[in-house]
C-alpha positions in Angstrom: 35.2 19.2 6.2 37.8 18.0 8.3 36.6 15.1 10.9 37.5 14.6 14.0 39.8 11.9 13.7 41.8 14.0 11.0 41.5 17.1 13.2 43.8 15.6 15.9 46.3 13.8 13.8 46.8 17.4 12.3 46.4 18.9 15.7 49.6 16.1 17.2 51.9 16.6 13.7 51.8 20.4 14.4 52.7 20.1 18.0 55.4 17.8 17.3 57.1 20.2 15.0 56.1 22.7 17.6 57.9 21.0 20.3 60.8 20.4 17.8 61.6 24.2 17.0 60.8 25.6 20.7 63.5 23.6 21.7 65.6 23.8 19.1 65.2 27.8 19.7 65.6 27.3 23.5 68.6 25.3 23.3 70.2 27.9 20.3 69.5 31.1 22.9 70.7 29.3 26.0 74.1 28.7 24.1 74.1 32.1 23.5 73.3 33.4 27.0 75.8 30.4 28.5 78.6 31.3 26.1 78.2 35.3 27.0 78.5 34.0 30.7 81.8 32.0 29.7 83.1 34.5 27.5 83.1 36.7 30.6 85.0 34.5 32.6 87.5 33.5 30.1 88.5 37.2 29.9 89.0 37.2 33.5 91.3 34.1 33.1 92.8 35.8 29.9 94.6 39.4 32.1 96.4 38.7 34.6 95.4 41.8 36.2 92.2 40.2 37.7 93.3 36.8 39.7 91.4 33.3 39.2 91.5 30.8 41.5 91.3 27.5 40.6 87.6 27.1 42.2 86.0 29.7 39.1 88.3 27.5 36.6 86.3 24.1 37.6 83.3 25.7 37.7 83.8 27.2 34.7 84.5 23.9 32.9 81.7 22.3 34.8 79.2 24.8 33.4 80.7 24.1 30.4 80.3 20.2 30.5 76.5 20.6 31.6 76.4 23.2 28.4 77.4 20.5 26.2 75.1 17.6 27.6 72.3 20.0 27.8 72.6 21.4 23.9 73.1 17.7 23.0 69.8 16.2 24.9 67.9 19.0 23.7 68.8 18.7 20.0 68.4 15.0 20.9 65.0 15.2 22.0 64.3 17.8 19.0 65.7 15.0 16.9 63.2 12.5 18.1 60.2 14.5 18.3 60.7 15.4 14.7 61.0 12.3 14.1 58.4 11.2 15.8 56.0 14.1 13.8 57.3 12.6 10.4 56.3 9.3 11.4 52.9 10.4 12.6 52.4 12.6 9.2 53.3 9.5 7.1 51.2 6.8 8.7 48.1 9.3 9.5 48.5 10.4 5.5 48.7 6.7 4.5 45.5 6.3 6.7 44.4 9.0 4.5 45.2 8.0 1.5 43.4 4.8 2.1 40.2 6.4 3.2 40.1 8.5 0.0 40.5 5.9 -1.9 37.4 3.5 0.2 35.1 7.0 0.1 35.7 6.8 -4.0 34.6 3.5 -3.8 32.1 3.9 -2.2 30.8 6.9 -4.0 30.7 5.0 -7.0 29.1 2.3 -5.3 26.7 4.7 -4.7 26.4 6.3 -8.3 25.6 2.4 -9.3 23.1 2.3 -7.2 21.1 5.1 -7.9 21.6 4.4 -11.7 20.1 0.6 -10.8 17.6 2.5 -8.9 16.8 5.0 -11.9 16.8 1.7 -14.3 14.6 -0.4 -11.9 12.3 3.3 -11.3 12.1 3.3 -14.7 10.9 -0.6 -15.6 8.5 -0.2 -12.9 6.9 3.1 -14.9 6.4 0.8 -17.9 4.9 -2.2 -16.1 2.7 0.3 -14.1 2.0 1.8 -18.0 1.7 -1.8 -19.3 -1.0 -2.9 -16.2 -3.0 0.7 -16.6 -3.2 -1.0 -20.2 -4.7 -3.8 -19.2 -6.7 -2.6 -16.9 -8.7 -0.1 -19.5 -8.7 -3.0 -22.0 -10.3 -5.2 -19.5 -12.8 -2.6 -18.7 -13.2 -1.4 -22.5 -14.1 -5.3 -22.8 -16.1 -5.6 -19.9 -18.5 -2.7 -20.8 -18.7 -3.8 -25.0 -19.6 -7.8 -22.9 -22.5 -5.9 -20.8 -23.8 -3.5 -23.4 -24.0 -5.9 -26.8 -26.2 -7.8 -25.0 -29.3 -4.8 -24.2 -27.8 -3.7 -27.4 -28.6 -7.2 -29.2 -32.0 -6.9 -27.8 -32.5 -3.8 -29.0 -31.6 -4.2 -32.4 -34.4 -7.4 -32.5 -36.7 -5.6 -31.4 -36.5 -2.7 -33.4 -36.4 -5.1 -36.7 -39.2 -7.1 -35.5 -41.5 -3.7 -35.0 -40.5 -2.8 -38.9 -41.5 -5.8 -40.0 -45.1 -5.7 -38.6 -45.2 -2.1 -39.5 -44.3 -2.9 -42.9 -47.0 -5.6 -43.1 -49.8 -3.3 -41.5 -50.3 -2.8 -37.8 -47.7 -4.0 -35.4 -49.5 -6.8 -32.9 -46.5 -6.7 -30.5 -46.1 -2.5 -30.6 -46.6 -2.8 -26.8 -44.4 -5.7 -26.0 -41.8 -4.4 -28.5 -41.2 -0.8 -27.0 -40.9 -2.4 -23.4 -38.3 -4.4 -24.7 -36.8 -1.3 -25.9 -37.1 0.4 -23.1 -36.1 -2.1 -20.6 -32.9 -2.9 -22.4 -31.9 1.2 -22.6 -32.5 1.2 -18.7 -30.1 -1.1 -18.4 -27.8 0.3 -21.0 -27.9 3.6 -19.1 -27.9 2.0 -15.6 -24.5 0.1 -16.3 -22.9 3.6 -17.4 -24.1 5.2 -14.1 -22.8 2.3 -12.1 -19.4 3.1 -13.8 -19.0 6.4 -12.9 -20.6 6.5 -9.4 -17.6 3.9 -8.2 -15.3 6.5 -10.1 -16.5 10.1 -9.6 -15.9 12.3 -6.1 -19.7 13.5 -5.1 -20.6 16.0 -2.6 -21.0 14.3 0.8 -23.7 14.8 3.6 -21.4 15.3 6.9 -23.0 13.8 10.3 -21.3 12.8 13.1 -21.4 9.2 14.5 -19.5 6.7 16.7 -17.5 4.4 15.0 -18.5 1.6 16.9 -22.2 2.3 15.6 -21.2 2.7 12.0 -20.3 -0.8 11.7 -23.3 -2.2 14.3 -25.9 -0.2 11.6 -23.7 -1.8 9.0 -23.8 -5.6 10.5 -27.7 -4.6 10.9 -27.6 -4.6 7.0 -26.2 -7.7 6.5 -27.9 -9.7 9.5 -30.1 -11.8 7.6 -27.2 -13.0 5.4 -24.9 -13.7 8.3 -27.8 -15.8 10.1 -28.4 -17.9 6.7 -24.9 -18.6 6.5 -24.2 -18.8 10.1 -21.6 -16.8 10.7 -19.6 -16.0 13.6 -18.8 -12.1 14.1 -16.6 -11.2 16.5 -16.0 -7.7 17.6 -13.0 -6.1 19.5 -14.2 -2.7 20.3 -12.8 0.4 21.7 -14.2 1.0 24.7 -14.2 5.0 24.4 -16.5 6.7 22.3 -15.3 8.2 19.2 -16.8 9.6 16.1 -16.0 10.4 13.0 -17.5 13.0 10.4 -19.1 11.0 7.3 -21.5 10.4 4.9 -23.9 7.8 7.0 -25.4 6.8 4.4 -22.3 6.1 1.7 -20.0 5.0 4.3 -22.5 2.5 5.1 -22.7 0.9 1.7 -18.9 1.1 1.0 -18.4 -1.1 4.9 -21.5 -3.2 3.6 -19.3 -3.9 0.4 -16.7 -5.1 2.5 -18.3 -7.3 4.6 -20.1 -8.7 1.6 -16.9 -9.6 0.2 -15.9 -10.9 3.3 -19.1 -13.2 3.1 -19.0 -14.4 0.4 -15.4 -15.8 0.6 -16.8 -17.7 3.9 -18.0 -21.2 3.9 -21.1 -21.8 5.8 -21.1 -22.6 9.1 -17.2 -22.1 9.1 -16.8 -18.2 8.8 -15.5 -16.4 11.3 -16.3 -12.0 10.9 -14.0 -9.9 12.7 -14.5 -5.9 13.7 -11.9 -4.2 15.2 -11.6 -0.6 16.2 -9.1 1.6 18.0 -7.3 5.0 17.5 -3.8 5.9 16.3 -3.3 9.6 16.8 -5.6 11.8 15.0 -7.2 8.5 12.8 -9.7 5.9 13.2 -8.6 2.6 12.6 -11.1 -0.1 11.5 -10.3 -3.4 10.5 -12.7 -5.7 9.2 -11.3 -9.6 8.8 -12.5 -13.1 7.7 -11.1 -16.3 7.2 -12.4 -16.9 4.0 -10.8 -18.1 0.9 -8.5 -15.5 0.5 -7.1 -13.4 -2.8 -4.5 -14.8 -5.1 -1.2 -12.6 -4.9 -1.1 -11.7 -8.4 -4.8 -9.9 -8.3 -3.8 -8.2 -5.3 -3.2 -5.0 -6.6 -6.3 -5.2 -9.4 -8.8 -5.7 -6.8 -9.6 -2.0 -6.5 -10.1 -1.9 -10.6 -13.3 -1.4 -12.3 -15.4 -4.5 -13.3 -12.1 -6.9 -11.6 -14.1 -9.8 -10.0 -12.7 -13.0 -9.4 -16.6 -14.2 -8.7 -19.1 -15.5 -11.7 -21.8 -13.3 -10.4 -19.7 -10.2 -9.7 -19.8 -7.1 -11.3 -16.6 -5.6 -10.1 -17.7 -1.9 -8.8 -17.7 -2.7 -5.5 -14.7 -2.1 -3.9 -14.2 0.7 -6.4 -16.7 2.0 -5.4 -15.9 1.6 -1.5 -12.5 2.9 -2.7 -13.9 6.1 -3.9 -16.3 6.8 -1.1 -13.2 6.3 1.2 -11.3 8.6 -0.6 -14.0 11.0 -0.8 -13.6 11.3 3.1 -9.8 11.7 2.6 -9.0 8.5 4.6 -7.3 5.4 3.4 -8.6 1.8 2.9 -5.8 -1.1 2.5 -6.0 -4.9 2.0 -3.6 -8.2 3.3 -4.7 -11.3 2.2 -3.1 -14.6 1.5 -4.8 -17.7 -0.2 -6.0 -20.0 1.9 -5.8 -18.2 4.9 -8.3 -15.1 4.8 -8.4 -11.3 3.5 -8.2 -7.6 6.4 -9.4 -4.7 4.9 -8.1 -1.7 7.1 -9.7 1.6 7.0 -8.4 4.9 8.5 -10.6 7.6 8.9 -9.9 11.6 10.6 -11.7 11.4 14.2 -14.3 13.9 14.7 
């Protein structure tokens, strides 16, 4: 497709030949009619029959003269606007030329660059491979660390009730089978831990204000925040809005947040932030802290199963927050930087 820069040095070549051949044509036709007009007279000077006076003769050679310099400027100006066309057609095809020869360039330019993009597409696919790796062997490690133990119980006590069977009645039947039991439990419980944070469950709609969501939710954690002495902040949106949830889960996977968010807080130091407002159709809450913050390089495993970067944590529960999130088809994101503090920002479809 032509553009428009093409389209009028096409349009200005073609008039300039245009212009050439209409007056080359003009100036051919009024030679014709002029010399007719001569020819006429000249046969009027050519028998003496018919009388010229010396007036028609100058005229005649007058016309003639202005016939000449009129043929002459025309083909002149033909000449020039010819000329003038050819000049125009060379330098607007050089121009041409040149920008074929930059749009080549820059199409292979192009077809670099989306073979670097396929290449770098393609090294991201096997780190993201390599990291799902990691991440199942770190959970595949995790569970084996938390089961052995129940499991090492077990196995004691089990041995221990043969032997006392073996030697006649078992003293410590009683003791022994609660051992048993006990460690199963918590066998069991640690599986059921693992795929609650993991599994979508049905969900109990109710509507609420946002703005009481997190109030019920700082209700949960008020005890801790008075121990530690925190100071919440809250930068509410003054309209009422709800959202459709899960009370009850939503409230645990905020609690899990602001957990976190407590326990990267120093005493006395911490600062709690609650934000709400609206963009759009979504609910926008943003829960902040100016705690210790998250090292970059565990930024994107903080969401993983049994990924805890505390001694006492177990690692479920931002997965599990995660999933409950998801489970209300909204969106829950994270900025941190060490040093400096962590925002977890949570979207949620208005009511």
């Amino acid at each position: 497709m032509k553009t428009r820069t093409q389209f009028g040095s096409d349009l200005r070549i073609r008039a300039g030949y245009g212009t050439a051949f209409i007056l080359v044509v003009a100036s051919f036709l009024l030679t014709i009619c002029a010399n007719s007009m001569l020819l006429r007279q000249a046969r009027r000077v050519a028998y003496p029959g018919q009388p010229v006076s010396g007036d028609e003769i100058a005229t005649m050679t007058a016309r003639y003269n202005l016939l000449n310099d009129f043929i002459f400027v025309s083909l002149s100006i033909a000449v020039v606007v010819a000329l003038s066309a050819w000049l125009t057609y060379a330098r607007e095809n050089r121009a041409r030329r040149l920008a074929d020869r930059q749009l080549a360039e820059h199409q292979r330019q192009l077809q670099e660059r989306v073979r670097d993009l396929d290449r770098a597409n393609q090294t991201l696919h096997e780190m993201r491979s390599v990291e799902k790796f990691a991440a199942t062997g770190r959970i595949a490690r995790t569970i084996a660390h938390e089961v052995r133990n129940p499991l090492t119980n077990i196995n004691l006590a089990v041995e221990q009730l043969q032997t006392e069977l073996e030697h006649g009645a078992a003293k410590n039947s009683s003791l022994l089978l609660n051992m048993i039991g006990r460690n199963s439990d918590r066998i069991n419980g640690l599986i059921t831990d693992l795929l609650n944070s993991t599994k979508f469950t049905d969900l109990k709609h109710q509507r609420i204000a946002v703005n009481d969501l997190l109030e019920e939710t700082l209700a949960l954690a008020e005890e801790r925040i008075r121990m530690d002495n925190i100071i919440v902040t809250r930068e509410y949106m003054t309209d009422r809005r709800e959202v459709s949830v899960d009370i009850r889960r939503m409230k645990v996977a905020m609690l899990n947040v602001v957990a976190n968010a407590l326990d990267a807080m120093q005493p006395g130091l911490g600062i709690l932030r609650l934000r709400t407002a609206v963009a759009g159709d979504k609910c926008v809450i943003t829960i902040s802290d100016n705690g210790s913050g998250i090292e970059e390089d565990a930024l994107s495993k903080v969401f993983e199963p049994y990924f805890s970067d505390k001694p006492a944590g177990t690692g479920l529960g931002l997965t599990n927050t995660q999933n409950i999130v998801l489970n209300h088809n909204g969106s829950i994101n994270l900025e941190s930087k060490k040093g400096v503090g962590t925002t977890f920002t949570i979207q949620l479809a208005l009511a």
